[in-house]
SENUMAR-452002 format. One record per residue (C-alpha): residue number from 1; residue in one letter; x, y, z. Coordinates in pm, 1 decimal. Last residue first. Layout:
<sites>
     i   aa          x          y          z
   NUM    A          X          Y          Z
...
</sites>
This chain:
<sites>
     i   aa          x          y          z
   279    X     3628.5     4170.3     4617.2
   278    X     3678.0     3938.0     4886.7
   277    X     3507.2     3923.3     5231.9
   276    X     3639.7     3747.8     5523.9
   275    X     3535.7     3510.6     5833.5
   274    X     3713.4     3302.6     6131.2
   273    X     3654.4     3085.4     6367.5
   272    X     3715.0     2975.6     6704.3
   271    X     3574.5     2783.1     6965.3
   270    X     3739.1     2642.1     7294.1
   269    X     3439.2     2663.2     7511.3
   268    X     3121.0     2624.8     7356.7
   267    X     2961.9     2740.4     7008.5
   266    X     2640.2     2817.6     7094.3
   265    X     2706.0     2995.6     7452.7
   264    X     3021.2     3154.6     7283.2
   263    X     2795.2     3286.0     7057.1
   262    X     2526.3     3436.8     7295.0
   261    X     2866.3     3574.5     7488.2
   260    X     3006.6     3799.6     7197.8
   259    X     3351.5     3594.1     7117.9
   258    X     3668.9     3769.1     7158.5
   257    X     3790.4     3936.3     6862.6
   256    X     4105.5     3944.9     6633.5
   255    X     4193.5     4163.4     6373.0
   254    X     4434.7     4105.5     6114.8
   253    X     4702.1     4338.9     6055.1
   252    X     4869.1     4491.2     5759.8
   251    X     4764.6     4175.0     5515.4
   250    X     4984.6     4034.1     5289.2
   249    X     4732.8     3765.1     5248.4
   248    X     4961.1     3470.9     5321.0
   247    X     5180.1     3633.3     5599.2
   246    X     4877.1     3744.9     5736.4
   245    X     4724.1     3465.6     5741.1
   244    X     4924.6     3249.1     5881.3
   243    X     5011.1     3487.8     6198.1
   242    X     4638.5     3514.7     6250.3
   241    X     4562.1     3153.4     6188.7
   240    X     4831.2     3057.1     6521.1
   239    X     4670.4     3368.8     6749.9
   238    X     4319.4     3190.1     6641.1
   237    X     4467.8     2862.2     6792.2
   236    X     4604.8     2984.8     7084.8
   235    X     4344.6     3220.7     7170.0
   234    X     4064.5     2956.3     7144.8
   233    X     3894.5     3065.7     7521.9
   232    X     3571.6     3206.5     7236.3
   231    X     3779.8     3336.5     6956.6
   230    X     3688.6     3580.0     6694.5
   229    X     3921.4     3598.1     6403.8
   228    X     3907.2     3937.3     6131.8
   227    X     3947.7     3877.6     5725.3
   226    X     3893.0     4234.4     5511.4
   225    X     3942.3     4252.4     5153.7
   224    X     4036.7     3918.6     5056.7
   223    X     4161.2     3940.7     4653.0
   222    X     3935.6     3631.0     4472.5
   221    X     4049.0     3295.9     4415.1
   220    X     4056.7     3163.9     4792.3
   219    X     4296.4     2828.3     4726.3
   218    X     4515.3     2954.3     5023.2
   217    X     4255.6     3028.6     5207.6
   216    X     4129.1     2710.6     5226.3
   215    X     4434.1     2578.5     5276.8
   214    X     4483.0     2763.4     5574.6
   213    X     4201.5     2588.0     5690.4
   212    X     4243.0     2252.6     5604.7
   211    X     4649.5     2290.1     5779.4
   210    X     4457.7     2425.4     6147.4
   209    X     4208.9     2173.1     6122.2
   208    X     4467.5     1888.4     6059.5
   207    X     4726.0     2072.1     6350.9
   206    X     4407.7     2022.7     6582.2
   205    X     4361.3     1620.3     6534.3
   204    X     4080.8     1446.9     6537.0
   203    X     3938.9     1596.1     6221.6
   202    X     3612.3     1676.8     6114.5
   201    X     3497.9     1863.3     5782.8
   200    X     3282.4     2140.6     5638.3
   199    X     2989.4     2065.3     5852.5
   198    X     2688.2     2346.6     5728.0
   197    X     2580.3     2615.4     5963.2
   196    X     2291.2     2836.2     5816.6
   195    X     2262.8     3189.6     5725.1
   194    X     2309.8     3044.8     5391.9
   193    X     2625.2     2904.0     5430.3
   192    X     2830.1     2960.9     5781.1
   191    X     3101.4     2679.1     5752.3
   190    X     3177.4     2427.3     5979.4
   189    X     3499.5     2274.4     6092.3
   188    X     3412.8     1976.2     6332.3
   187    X     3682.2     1847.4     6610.7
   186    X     3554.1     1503.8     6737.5
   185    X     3514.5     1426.1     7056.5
   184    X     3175.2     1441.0     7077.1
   183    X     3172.7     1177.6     6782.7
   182    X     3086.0      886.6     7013.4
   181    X     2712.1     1055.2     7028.0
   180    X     2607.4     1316.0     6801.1
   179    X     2732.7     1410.9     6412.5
   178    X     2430.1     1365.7     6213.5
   177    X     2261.8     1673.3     6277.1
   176    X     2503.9     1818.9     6105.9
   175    X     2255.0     2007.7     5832.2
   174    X     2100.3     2249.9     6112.0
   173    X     2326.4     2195.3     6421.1
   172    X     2161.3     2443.8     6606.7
   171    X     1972.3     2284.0     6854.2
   170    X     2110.9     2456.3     7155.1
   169    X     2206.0     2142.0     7322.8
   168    X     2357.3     1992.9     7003.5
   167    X     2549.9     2303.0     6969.8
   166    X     2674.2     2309.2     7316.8
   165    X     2819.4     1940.1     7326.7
   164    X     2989.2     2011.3     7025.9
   163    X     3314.8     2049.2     7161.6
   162    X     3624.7     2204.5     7009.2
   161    X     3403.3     2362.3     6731.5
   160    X     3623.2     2552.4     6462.2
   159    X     3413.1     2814.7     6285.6
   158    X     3400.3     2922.8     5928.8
   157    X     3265.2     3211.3     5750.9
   156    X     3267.1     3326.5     5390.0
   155    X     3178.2     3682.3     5242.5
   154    X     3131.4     3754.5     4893.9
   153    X     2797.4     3766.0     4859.5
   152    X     2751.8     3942.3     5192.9
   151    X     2952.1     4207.0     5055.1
   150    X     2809.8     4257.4     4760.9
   149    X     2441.8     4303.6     4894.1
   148    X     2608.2     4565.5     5162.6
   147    X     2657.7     4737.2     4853.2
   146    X     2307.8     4722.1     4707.6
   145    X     2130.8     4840.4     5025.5
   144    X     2405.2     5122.9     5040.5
   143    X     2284.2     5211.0     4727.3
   142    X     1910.9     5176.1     4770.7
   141    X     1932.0     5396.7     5086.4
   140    X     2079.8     5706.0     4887.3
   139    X     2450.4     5759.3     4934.0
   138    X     2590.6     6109.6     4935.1
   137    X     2617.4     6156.6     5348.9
   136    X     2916.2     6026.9     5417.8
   135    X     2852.9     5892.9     5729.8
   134    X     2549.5     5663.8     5572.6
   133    X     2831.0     5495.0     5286.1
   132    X     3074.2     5455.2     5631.0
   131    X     2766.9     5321.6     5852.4
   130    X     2720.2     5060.2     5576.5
   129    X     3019.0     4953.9     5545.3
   128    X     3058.1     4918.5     5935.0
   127    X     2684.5     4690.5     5930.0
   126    X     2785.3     4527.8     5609.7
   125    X     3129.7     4405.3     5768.1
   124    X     3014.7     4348.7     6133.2
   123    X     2771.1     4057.2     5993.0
   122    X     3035.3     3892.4     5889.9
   121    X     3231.1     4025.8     6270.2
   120    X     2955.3     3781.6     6481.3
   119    X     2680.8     3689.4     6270.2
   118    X     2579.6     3618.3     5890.1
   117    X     2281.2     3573.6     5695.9
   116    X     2255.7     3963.4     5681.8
   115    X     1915.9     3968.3     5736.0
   114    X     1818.6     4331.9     5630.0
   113    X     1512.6     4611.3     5793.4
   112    X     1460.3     4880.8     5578.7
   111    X     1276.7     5179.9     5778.6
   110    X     1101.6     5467.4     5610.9
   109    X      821.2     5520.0     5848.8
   108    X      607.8     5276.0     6043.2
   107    X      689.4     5202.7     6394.2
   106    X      457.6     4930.9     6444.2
   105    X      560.9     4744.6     6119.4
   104    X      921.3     4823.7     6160.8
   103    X      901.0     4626.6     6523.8
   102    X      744.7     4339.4     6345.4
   101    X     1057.1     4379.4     6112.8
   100    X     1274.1     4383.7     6382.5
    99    X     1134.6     4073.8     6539.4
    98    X     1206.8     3874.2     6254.1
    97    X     1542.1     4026.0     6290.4
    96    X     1624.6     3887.3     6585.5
    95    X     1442.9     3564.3     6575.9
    94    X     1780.1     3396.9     6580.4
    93    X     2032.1     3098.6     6426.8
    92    X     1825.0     3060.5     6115.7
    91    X     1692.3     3418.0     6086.8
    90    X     2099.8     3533.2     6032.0
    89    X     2233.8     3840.5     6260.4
    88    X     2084.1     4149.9     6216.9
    87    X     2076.8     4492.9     5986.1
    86    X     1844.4     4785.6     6013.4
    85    X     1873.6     5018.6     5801.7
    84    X     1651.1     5345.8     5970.6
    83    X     1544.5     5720.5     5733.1
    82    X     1630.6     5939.3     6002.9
    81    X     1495.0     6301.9     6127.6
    80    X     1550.6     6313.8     6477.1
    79    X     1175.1     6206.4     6531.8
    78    X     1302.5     5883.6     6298.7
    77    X     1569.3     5838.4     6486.1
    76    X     1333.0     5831.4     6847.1
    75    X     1055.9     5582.8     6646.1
    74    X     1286.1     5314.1     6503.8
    73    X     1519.2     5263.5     6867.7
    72    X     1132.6     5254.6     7072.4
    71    X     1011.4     5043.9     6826.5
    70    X     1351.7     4787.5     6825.6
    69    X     1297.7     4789.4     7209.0
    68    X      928.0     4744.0     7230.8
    67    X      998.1     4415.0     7032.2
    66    X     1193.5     4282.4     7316.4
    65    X     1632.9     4198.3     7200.0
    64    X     1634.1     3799.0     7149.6
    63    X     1719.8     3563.1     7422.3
    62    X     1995.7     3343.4     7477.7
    61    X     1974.5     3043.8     7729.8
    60    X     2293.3     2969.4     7891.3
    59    X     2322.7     2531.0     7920.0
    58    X     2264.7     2380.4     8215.4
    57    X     2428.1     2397.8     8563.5
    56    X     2674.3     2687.0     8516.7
    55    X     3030.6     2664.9     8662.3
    54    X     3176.3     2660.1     8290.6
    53    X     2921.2     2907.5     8139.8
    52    X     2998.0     3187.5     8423.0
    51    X     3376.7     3152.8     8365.8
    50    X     3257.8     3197.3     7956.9
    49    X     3071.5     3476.7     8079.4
    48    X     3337.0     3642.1     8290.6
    47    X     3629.6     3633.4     7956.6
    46    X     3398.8     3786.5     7777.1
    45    X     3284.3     4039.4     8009.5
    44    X     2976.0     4069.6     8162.0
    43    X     2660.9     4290.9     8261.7
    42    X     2706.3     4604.0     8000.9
    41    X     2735.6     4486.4     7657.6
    40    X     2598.7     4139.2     7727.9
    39    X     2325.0     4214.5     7888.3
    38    X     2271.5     3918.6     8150.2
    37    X     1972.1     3734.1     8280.0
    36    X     1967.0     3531.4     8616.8
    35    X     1819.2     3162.6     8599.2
    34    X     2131.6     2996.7     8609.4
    33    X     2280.4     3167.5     8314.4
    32    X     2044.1     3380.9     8088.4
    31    X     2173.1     3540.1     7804.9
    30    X     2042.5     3886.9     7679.5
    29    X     2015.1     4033.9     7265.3
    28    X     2167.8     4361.5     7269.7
    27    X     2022.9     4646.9     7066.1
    26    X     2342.8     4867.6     6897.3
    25    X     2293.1     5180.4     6691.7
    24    X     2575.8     5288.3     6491.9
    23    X     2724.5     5623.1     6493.7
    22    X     3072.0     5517.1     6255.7
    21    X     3357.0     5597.6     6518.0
    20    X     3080.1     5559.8     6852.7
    19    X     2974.7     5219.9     6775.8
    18    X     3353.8     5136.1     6656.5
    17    X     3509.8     5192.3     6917.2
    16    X     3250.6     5030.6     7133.0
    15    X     3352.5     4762.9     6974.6
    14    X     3152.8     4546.4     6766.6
    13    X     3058.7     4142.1     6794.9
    12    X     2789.4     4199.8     6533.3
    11    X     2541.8     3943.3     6773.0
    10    X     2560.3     4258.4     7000.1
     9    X     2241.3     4375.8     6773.8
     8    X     2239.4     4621.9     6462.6
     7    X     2133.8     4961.1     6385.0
     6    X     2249.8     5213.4     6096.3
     5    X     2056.7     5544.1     6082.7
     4    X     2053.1     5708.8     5791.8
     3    X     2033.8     6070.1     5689.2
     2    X     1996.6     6183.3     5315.7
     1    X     2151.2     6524.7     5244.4
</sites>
């Protein structure tokens, strides 16, 4: 029987449910407020950070998990006997997973290192496939490789950005760099595409967001598989899209998340978003 390791970083927004449920492998990237740095998965809270955020003087400051960590994670499973898939959140918002495969380098071995060109719970759905296809023992690498392939494919993500003071500060606006200045107070829908966001559409008003994006839903052609909301202080909102959903989907629940802190530090206060897969 094949055995493989599944690892991933915080980005994946799992919980610790879930770590310990399917065996994965988690390597936290750090955020730095005011000088001090932070593990997210041990140091804060959600709801602590984004306190921390508001009373900070400058904008948190996220930092990628240190190459000797990914070496030291690749070269103890692989003593235990491990081929390693290694999956992380998209190159264009982090050098996570460039880092990774510097790290595979080093380690050597049979380690396959993916960018999933997702974060937060779209990158949560190939990494919990995955561990599912590795649990059970009768997949070969290649396979699950391929699967997690299909997923990403079909998987869309959008976020709602209250404020995009934070996004401009962080430079990751990518294609939106247009929308600065007398436009802070504009509400922007954008859509994860290409492991890069892309500006979907802006609206003034919150109902407007709220109607565009159960419409876009609503005109999804494919069967949704899986659909889970993270929220970042957007409860309201995200508890408002989880009731729509549901009904719309005919879903038995759907999952909501607070946001991992180096989102919430990209995305700002008041975010939300959420992300599916179809078949």
């Amino acid at each position: 029987m094949t055995k493989i390791k599944i690892i991933t970083d915080s980005t994946a927004g799992l919980t610790m449910e879930e770590m310990k449920q399917y065996n994965i492998e988690v390597l936290p990237l750090s955020v730095e407020v005011d000088g001090k740095s932070y593990n997210p998965m041990t140091d804060l809270t959600a709801e602590g950070f984004m306190e921390l955020m508001a009373n900070s003087q400058s904008l948190p400051k996220s930092s990628q998990p240190p190459i000797g960590s990914f070496v030291e994670a690749y070269e103890k499973f692989q003593q235990e006997g491990y081929e390693i898939l290694s999956l992380h959140l998209t190159e264009k918002l982090s050098g996570t997973v460039l880092t990774a495969r510097q790290a595979a380098e080093i380690a050597g071995g049979n380690i396959t290192v993916i960018d999933t060109d997702y974060t937060a719970r779209g990158q949560a759905f190939q990494v919990i496939e995955a561990a599912k296809m590795a649990q059970a023992g009768t997949f070969s690498m290649a396979e699950i490789v391929e699967r997690i392939a299909e997923i990403r494919a079909n998987t869309k993500l959008y976020i709602v950005v209250v404020t995009l003071e934070n996004l401009i500060k962080g430079g990751r606006v990518g294609k939106m760099q247009g929308i600065i200045g007398n436009l802070l107070n504009i509400k922007l829908v954008a859509r994860l595409k290409d492991g890069q966001l892309e500006e979907e559409t802006k609206q003034r008003s919150m109902k407007k967001i709220l109607n565009y994006l159960i419409d876009t839903v609503k005109n999804e052609t494919k069967k949704v598989k899986e659909l889970d909301i993270v929220h970042a202080n957007g409860q309201k909102e995200a508890e408002q899209l989880a009731a729509e959903f549901k009904s719309l989907l005919s879903l038995k629940e759907v999952p909501m998340f607070k946001a991992d802190p180096i989102i919430s530090t990209h995305a700002g206060n008041g975010a939300f978003a959420f992300m599916y897969y179809t078949e």
